[in-house]
ChimeraX commands (.cxc) that place a marker at each C-alpha (Angstrom):
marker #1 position 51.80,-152.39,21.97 radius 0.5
marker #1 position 54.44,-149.87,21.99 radius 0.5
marker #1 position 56.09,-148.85,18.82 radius 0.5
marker #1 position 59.29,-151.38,18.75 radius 0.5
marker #1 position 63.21,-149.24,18.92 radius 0.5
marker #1 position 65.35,-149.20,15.70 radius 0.5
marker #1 position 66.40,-152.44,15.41 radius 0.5
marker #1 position 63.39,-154.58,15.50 radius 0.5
marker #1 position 63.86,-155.76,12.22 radius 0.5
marker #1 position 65.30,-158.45,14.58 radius 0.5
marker #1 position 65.13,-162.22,13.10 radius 0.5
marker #1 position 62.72,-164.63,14.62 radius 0.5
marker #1 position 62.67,-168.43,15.58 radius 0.5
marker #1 position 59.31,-170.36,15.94 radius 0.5
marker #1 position 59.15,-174.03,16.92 radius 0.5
marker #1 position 57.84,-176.61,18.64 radius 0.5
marker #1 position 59.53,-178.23,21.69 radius 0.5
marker #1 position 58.82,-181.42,23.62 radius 0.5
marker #1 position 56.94,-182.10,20.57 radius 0.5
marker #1 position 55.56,-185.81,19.56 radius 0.5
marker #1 position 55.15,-184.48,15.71 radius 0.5
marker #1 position 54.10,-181.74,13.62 radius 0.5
marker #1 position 51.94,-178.91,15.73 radius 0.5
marker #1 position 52.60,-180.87,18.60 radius 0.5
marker #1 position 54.03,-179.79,22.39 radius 0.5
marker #1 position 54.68,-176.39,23.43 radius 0.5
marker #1 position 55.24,-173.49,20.85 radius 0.5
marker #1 position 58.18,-171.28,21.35 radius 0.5
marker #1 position 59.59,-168.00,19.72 radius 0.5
marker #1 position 63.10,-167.33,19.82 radius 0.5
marker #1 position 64.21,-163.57,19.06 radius 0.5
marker #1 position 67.63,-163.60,18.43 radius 0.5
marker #1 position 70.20,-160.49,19.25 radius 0.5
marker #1 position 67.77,-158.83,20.98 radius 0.5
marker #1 position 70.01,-156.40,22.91 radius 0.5
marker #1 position 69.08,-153.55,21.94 radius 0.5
marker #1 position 64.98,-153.84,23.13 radius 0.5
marker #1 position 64.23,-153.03,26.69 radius 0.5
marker #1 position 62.09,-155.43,29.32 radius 0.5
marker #1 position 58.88,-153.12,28.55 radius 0.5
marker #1 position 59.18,-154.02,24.66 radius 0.5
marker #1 position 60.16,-157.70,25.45 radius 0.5
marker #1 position 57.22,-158.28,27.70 radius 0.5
marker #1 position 54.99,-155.99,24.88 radius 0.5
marker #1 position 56.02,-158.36,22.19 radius 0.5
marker #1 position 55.61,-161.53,24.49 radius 0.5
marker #1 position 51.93,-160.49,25.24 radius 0.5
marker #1 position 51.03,-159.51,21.58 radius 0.5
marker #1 position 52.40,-163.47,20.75 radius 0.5
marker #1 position 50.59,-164.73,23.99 radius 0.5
marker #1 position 52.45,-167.79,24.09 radius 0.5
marker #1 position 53.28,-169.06,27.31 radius 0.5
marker #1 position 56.86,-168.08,26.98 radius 0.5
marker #1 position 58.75,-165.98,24.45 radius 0.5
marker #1 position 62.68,-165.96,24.72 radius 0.5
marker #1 position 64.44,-163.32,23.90 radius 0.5
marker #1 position 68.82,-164.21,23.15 radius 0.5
marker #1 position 70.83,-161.52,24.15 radius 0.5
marker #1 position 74.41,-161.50,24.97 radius 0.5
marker #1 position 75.95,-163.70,27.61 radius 0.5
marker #1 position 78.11,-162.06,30.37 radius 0.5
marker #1 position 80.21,-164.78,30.96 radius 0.5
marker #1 position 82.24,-165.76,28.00 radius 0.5
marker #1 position 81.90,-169.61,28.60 radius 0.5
marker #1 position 78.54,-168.95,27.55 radius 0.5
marker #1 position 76.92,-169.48,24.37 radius 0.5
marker #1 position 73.93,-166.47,25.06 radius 0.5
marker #1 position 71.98,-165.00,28.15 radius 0.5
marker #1 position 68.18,-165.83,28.01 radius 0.5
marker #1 position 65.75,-163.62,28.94 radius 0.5
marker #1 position 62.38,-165.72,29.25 radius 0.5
marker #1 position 58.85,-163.83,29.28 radius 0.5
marker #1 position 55.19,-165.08,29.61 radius 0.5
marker #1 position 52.20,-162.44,28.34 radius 0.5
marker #1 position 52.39,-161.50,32.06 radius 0.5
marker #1 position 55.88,-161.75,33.91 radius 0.5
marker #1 position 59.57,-162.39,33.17 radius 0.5
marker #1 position 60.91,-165.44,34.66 radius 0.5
marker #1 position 63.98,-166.41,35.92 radius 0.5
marker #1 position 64.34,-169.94,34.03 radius 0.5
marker #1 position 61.62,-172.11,32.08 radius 0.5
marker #1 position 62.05,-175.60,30.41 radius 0.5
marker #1 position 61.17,-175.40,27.28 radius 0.5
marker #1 position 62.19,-171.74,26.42 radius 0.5
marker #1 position 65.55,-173.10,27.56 radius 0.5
marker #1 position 65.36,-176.00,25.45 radius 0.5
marker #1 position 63.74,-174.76,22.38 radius 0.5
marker #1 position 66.91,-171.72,22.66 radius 0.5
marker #1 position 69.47,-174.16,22.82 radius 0.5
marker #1 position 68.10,-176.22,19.51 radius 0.5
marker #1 position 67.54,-172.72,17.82 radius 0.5
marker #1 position 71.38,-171.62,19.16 radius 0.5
marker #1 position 72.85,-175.01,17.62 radius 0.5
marker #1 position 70.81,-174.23,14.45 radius 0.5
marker #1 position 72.15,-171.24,14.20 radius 0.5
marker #1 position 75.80,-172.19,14.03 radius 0.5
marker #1 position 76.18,-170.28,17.45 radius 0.5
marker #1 position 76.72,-173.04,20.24 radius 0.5
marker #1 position 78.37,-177.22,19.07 radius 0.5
marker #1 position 76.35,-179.92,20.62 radius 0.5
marker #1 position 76.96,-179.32,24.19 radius 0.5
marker #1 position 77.30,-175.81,25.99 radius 0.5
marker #1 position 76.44,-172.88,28.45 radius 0.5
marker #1 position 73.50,-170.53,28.58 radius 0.5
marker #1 position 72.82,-168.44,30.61 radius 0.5
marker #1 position 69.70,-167.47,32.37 radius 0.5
marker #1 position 68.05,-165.96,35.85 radius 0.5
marker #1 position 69.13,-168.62,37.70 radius 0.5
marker #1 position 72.38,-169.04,36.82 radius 0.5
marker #1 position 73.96,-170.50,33.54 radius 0.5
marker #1 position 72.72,-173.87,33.06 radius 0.5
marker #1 position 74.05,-176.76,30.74 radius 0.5
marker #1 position 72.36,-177.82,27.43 radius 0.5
marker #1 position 73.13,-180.95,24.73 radius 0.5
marker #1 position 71.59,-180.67,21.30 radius 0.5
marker #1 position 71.38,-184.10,19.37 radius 0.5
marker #1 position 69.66,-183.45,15.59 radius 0.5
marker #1 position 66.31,-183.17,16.83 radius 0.5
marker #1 position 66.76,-183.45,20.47 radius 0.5
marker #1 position 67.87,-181.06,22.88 radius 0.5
marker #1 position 68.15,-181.06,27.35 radius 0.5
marker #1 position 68.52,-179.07,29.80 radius 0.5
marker #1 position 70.33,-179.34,33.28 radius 0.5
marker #1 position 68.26,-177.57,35.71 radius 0.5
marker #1 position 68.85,-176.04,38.75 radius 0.5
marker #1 position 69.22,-177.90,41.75 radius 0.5
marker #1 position 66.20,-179.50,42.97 radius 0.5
marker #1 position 64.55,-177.60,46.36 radius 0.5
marker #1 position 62.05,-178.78,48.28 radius 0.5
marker #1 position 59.54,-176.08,49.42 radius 0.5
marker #1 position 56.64,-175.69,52.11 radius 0.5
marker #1 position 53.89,-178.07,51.98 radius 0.5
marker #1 position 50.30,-176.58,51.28 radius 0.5
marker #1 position 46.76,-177.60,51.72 radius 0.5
marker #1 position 46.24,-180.15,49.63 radius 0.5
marker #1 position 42.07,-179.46,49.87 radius 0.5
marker #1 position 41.98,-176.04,49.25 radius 0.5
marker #1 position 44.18,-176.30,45.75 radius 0.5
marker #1 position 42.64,-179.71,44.66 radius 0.5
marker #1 position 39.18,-177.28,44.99 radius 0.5
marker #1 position 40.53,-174.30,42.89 radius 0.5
marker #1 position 41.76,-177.55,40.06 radius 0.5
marker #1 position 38.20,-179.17,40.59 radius 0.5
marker #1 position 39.85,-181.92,41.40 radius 0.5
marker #1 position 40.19,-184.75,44.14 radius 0.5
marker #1 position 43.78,-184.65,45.46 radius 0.5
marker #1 position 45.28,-188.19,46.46 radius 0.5
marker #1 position 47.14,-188.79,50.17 radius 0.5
marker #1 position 50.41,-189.02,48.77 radius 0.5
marker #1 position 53.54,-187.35,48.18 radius 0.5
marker #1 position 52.55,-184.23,50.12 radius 0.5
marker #1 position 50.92,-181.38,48.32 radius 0.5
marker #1 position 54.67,-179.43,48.51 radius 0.5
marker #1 position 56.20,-177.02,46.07 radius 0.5
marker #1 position 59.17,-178.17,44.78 radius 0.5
marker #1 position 61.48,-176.12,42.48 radius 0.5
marker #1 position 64.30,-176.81,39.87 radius 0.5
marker #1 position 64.44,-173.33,38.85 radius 0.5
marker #1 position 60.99,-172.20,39.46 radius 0.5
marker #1 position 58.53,-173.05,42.14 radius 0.5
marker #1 position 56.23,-175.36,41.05 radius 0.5
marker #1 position 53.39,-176.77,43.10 radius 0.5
marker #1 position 52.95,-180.95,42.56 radius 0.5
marker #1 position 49.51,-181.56,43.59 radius 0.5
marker #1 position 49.05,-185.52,42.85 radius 0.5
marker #1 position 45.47,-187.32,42.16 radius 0.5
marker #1 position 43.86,-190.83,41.75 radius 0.5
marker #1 position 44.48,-191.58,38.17 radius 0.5
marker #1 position 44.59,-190.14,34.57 radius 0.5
marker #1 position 40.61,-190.01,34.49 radius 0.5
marker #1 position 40.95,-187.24,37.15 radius 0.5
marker #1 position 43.62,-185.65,35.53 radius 0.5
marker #1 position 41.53,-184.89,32.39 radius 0.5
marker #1 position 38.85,-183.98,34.44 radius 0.5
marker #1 position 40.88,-180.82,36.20 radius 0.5
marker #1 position 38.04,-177.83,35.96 radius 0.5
marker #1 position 40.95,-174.74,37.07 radius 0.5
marker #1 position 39.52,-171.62,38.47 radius 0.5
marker #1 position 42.11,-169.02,37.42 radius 0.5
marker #1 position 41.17,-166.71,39.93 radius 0.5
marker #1 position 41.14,-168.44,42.87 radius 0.5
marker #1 position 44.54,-170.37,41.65 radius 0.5
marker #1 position 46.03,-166.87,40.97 radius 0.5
marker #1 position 45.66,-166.12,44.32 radius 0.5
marker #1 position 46.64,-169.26,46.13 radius 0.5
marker #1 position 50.18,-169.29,44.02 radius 0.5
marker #1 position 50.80,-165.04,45.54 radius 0.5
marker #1 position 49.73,-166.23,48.73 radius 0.5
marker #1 position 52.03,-169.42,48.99 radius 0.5
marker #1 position 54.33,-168.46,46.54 radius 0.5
marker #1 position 54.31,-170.78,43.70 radius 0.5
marker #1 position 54.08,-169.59,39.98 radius 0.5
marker #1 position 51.92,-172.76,38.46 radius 0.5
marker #1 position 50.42,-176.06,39.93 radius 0.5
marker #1 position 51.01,-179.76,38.58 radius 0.5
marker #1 position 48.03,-182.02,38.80 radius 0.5
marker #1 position 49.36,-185.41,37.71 radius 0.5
marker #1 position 48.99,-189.07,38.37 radius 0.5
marker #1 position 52.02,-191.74,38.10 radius 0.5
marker #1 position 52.20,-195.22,36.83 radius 0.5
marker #1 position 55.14,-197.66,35.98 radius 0.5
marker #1 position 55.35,-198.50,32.43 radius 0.5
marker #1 position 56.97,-202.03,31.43 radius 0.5
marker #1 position 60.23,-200.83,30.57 radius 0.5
marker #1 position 61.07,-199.82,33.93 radius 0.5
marker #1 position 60.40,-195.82,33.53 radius 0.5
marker #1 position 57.95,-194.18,35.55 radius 0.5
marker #1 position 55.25,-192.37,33.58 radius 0.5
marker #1 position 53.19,-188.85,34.87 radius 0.5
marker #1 position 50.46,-187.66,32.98 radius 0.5
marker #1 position 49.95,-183.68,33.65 radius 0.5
marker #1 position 48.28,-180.58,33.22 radius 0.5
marker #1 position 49.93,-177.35,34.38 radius 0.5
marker #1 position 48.07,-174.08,35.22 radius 0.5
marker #1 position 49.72,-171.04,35.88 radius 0.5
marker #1 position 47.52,-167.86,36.49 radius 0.5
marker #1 position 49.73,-166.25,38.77 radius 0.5
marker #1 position 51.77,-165.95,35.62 radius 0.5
marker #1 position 49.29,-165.01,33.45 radius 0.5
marker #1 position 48.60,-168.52,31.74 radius 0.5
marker #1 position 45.20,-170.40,32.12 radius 0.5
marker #1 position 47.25,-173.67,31.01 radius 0.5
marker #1 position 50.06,-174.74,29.59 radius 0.5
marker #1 position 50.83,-177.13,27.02 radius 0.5
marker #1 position 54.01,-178.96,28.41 radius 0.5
marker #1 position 55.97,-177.39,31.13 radius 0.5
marker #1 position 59.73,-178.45,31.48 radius 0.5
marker #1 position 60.30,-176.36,35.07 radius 0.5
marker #1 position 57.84,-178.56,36.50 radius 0.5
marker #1 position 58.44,-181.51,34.99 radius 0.5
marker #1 position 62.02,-181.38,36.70 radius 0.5
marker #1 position 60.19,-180.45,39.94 radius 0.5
marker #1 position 57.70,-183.35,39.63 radius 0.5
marker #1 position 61.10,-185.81,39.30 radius 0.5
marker #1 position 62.21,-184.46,42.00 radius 0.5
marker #1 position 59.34,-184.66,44.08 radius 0.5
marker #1 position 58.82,-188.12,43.03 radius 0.5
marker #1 position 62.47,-189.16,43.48 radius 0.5
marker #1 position 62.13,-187.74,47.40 radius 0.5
marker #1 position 59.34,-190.57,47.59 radius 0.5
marker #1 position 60.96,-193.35,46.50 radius 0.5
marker #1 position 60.33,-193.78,42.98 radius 0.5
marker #1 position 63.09,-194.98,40.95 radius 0.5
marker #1 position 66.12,-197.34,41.55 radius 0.5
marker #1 position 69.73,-197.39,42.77 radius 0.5
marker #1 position 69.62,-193.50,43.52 radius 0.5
marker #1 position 68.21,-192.34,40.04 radius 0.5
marker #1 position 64.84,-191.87,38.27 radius 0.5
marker #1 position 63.55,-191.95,34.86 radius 0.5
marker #1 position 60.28,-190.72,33.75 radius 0.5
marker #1 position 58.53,-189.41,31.02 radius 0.5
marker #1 position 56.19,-186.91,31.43 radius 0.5
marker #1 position 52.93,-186.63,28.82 radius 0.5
marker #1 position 50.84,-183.45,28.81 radius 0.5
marker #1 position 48.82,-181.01,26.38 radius 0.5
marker #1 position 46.85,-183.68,25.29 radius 0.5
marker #1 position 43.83,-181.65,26.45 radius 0.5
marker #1 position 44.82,-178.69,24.75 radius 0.5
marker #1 position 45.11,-180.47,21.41 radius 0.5
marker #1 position 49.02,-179.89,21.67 radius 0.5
marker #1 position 50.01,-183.31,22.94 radius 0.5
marker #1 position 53.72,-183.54,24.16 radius 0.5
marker #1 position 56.36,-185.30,25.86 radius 0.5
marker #1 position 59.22,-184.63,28.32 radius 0.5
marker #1 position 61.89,-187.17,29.27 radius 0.5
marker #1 position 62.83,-186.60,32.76 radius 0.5
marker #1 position 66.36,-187.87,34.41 radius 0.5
marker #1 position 66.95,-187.15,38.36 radius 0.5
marker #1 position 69.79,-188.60,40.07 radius 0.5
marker #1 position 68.84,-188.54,43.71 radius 0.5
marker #1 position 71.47,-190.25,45.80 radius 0.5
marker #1 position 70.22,-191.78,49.42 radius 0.5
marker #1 position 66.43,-190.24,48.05 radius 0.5
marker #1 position 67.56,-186.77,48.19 radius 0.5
marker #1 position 67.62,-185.26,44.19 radius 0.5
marker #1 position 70.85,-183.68,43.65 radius 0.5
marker #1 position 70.27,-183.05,39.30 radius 0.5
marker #1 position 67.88,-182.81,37.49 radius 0.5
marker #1 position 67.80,-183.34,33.67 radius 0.5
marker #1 position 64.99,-182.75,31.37 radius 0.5
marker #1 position 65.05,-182.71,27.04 radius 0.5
marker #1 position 62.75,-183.83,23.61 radius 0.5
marker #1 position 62.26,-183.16,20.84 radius 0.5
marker #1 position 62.26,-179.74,18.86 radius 0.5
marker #1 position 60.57,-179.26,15.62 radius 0.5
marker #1 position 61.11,-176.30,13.21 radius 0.5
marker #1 position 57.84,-174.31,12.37 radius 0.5
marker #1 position 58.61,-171.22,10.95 radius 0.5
marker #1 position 61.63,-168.18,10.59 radius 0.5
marker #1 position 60.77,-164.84,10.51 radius 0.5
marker #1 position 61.39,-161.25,10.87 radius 0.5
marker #1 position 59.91,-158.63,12.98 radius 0.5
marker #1 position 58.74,-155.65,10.50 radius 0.5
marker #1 position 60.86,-152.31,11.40 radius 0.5
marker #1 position 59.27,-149.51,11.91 radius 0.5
marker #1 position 58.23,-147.36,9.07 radius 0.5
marker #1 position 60.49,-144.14,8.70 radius 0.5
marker link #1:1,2 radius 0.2
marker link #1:2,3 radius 0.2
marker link #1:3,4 radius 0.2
marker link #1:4,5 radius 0.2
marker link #1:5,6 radius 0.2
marker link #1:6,7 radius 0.2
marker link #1:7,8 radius 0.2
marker link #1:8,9 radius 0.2
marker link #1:9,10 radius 0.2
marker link #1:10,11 radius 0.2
marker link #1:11,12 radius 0.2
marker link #1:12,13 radius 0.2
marker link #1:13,14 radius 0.2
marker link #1:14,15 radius 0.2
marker link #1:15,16 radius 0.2
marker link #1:16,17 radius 0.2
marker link #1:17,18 radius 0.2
marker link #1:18,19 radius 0.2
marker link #1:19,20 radius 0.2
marker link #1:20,21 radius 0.2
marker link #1:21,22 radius 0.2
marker link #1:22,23 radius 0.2
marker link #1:23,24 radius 0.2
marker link #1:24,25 radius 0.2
marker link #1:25,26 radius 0.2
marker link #1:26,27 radius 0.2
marker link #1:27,28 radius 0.2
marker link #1:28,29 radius 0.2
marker link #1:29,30 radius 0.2
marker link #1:30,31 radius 0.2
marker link #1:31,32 radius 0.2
marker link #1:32,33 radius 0.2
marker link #1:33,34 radius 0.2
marker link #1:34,35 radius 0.2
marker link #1:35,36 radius 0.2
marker link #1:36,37 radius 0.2
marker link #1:37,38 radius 0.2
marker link #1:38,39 radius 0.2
marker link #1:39,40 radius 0.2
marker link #1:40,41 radius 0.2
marker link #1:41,42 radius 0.2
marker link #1:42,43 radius 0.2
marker link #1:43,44 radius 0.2
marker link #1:44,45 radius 0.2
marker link #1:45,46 radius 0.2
marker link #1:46,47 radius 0.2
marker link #1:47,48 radius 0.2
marker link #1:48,49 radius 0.2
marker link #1:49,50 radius 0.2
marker link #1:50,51 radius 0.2
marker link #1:51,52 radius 0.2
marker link #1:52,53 radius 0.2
marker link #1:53,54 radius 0.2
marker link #1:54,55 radius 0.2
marker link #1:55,56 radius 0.2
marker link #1:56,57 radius 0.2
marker link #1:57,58 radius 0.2
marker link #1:58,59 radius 0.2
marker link #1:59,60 radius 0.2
marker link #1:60,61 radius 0.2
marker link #1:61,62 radius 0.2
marker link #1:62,63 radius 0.2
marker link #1:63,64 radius 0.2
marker link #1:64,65 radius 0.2
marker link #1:65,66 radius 0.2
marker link #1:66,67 radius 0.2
marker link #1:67,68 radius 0.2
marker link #1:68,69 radius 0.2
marker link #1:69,70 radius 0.2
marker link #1:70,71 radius 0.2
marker link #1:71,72 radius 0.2
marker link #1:72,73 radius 0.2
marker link #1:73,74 radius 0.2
marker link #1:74,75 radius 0.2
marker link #1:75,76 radius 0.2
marker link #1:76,77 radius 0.2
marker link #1:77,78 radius 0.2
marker link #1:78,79 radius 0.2
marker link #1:79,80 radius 0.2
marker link #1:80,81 radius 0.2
marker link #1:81,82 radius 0.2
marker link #1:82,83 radius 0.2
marker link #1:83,84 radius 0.2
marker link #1:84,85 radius 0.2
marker link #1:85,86 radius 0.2
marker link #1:86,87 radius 0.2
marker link #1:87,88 radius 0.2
marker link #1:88,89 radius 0.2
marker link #1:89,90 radius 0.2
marker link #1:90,91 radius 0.2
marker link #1:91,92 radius 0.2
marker link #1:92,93 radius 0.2
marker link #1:93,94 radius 0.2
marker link #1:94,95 radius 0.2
marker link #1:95,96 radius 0.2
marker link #1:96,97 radius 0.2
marker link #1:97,98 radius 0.2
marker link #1:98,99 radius 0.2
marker link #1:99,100 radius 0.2
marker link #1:100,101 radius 0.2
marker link #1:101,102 radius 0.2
marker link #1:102,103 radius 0.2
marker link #1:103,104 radius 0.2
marker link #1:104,105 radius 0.2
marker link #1:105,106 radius 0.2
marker link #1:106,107 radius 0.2
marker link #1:107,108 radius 0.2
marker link #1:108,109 radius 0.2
marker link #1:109,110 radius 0.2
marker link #1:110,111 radius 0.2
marker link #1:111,112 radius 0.2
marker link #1:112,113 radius 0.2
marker link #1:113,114 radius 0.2
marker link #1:114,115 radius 0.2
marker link #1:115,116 radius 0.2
marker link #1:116,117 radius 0.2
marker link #1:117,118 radius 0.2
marker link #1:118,119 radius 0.2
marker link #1:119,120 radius 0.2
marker link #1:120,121 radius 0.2
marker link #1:121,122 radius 0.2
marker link #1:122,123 radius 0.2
marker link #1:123,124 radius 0.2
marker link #1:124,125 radius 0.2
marker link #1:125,126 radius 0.2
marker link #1:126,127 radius 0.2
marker link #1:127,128 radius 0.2
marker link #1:128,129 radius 0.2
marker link #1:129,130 radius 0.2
marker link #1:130,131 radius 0.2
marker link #1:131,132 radius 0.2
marker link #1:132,133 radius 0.2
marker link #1:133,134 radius 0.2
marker link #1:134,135 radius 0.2
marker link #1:135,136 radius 0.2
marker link #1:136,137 radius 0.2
marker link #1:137,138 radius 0.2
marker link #1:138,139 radius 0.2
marker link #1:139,140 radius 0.2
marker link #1:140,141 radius 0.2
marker link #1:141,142 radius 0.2
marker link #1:142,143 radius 0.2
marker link #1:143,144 radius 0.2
marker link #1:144,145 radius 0.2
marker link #1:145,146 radius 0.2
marker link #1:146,147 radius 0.2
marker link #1:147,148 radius 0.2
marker link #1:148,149 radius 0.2
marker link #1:149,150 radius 0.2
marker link #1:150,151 radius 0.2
marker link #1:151,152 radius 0.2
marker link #1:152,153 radius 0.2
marker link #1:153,154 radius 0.2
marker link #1:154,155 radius 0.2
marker link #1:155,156 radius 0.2
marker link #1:156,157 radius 0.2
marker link #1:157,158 radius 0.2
marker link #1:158,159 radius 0.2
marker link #1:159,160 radius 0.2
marker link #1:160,161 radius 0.2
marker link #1:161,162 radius 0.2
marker link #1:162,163 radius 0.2
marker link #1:163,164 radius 0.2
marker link #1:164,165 radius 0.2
marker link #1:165,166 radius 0.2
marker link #1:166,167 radius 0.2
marker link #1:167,168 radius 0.2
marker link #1:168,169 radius 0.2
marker link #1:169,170 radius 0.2
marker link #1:170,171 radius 0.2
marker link #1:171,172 radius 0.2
marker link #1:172,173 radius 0.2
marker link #1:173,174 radius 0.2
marker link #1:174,175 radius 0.2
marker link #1:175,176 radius 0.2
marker link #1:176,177 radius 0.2
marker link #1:177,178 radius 0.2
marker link #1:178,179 radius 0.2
marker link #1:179,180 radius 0.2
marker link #1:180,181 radius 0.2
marker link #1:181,182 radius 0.2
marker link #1:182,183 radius 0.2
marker link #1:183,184 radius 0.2
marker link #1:184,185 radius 0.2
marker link #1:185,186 radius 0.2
marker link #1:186,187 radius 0.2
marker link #1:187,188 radius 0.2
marker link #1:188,189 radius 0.2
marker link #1:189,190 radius 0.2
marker link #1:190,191 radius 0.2
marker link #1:191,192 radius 0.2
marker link #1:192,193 radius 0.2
marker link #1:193,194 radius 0.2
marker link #1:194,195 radius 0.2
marker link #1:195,196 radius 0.2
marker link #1:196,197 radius 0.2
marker link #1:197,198 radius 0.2
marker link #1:198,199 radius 0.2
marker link #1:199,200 radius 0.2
marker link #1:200,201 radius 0.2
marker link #1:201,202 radius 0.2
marker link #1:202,203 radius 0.2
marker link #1:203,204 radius 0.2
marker link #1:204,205 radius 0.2
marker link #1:205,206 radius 0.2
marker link #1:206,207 radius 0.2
marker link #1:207,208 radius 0.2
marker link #1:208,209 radius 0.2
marker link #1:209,210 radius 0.2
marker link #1:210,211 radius 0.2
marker link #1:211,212 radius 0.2
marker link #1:212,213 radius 0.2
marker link #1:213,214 radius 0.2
marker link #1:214,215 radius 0.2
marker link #1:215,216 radius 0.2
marker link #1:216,217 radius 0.2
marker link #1:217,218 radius 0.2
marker link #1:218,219 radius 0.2
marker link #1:219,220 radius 0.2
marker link #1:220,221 radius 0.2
marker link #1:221,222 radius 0.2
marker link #1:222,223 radius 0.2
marker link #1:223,224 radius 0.2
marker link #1:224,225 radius 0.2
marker link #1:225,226 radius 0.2
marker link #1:226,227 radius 0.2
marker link #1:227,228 radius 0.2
marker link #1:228,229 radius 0.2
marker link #1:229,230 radius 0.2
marker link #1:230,231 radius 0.2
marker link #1:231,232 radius 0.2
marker link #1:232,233 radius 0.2
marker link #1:233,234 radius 0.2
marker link #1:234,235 radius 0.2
marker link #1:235,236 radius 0.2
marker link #1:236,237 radius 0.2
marker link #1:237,238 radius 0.2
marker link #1:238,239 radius 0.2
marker link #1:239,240 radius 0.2
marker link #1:240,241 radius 0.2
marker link #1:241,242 radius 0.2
marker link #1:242,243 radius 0.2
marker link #1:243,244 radius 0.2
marker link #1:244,245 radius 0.2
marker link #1:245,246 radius 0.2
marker link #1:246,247 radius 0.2
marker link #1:247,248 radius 0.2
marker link #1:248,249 radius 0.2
marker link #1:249,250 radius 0.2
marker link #1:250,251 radius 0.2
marker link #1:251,252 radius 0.2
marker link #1:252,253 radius 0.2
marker link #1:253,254 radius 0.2
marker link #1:254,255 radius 0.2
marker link #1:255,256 radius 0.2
marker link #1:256,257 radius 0.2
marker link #1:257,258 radius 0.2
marker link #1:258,259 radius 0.2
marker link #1:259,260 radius 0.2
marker link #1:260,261 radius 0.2
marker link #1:261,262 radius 0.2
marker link #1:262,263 radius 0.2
marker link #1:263,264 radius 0.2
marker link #1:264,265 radius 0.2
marker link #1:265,266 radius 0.2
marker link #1:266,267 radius 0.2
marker link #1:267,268 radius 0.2
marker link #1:268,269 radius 0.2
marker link #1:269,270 radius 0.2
marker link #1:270,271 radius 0.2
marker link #1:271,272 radius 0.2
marker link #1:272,273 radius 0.2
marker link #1:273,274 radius 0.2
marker link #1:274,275 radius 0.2
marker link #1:275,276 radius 0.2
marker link #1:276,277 radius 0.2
marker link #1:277,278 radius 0.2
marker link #1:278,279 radius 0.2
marker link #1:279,280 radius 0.2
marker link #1:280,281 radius 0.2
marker link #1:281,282 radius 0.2
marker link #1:282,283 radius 0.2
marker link #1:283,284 radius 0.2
marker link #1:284,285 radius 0.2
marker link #1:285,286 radius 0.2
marker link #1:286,287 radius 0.2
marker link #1:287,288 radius 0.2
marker link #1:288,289 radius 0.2
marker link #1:289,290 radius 0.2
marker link #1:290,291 radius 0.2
marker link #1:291,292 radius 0.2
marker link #1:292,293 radius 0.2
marker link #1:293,294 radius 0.2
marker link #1:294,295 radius 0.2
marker link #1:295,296 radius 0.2
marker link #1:296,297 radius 0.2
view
């Protein structure tokens, strides 16, 4: 890694969002006031951490705005990501530097956020539905059987996210991904990370999705729980049908796999079937503070 610029004595959040308990969901840093490091010593910090994100709070541009984002895998910068925009917002509140409901901004745009004690959402982007793909070929590079319906499509809230559905939760576990060949699908068809999932209706009316997420085109095997395409898979699943009276709730349960089981509660409103907003939150647990170590004089 390259040596860090003078001010990386720069303070440090660590937690866990869309969590289910203690070492649960996806882990997140936070590096607050981070202005003064570059994009070669944010992504050279992100890949020494090699989590699947690592946001970086710098400051916003637009002064309704509680902070600009800046949101990097060990690979790639992206323009927005679920739960680096969640975990921010639950770090910001923390921090005494956004009230309960607010602005941040990020590559897409600013985007809304709520913060409720251990809670936090997001409003994504608006939903858009991309090309469909062969459904075969993926399912192959996943080791997995893809089911007839919805369409194999990429869908995007943010990010484009491939939904590839199949039978049941059985052949969800059983995904096998081939990194290589899934790396080179996602440049080729332009998606950054494919959704295998399967859908069910649970008895209080919600519709439940169990997924796993892989990524190689941006530099992540798997992830634990993925908040980008959790909005895309609502909003996939909204342009089916699912749901009533123009809206759709859902929870989404992934990671388990991974040991790092988590959650994501999942709200489209989709008017006449076509999803219009797309909101997606849990729950954020503390882990650890820190400090990145200056460099010696």
């Amino acid at each position: 890694m390259p040596p860090l610029p003078p001010r990386a004595g720069l303070r440090m959040s660590w937690v866990d969002v869309f969590a289910t308990g203690p070492l649960s969901g996806n882990p997140l840093c936070v590096v607050l006031d981070a202005d003064a490091w570059d994009e070669a010593h944010m992504q050279a910090v992100a890949a020494e951490l090699g989590l699947s994100e690592t946001v970086f709070v710098v400051a916003p541009r637009e002064p309704a705005a509680a902070a600009r984002l800046r949101i990097f895998t060990p690979a790639v910068e992206l323009p927005m990501a679920g739960h680096p925009v969640v975990g921010a917002a639950w770090v910001l509140h923390q921090e005494g530097r956004m009230t309960g409901r607010g602005l941040v901004e990020t590559g897409v745009g600013p985007l809304e956020v709520r913060v409720d004690a251990q809670v936090a959402t997001m409003v994504q982007a608006r939903p858009e539905m991309g090309a469909e793909v062969d459904a075969a070929e993926v399912a192959a590079a996943c080791g997995v059987t893809a089911a007839t319906a919805p369409a194999a499509r990429v869908w995007s809230t943010g990010v484009p996210q491939l939904m590839l559905p199949v039978a049941d939760e059985d052949a969800v576990a059983a995904a096998r991904p081939d990194g290589r060949a899934l790396a080179a699908l996602g440049r080729r068809d332009g998606w950054l990370g494919v959704s295998v999932f399967a859908v069910r209706a649970e008895a209080d009316g919600r519709v439940a999705a169990r997924v796993r997420h892989f990524a190689p085109p941006a530099g992540v095997l798997e992830d634990p729980v993925t908040g980008s395409a959790a909005g895309a898979l609502g909003a996939c699943l909204a342009h089916a049908g699912m749901g009533a009276d123009g809206s759709l709730e859902m929870i989404v349960r992934q990671g388990q796999e991974m040991g790092r089981p988590g959650e994501v509660a999942v709200r489209v409103q989709a008017p006449g079937g076509v999803p219009e907003r797309v909101r997606v939150g849990g729950m954020v647990l503390p882990v650890l503070r820190g400090r990145f170590v200056p460099d010696a004089p």
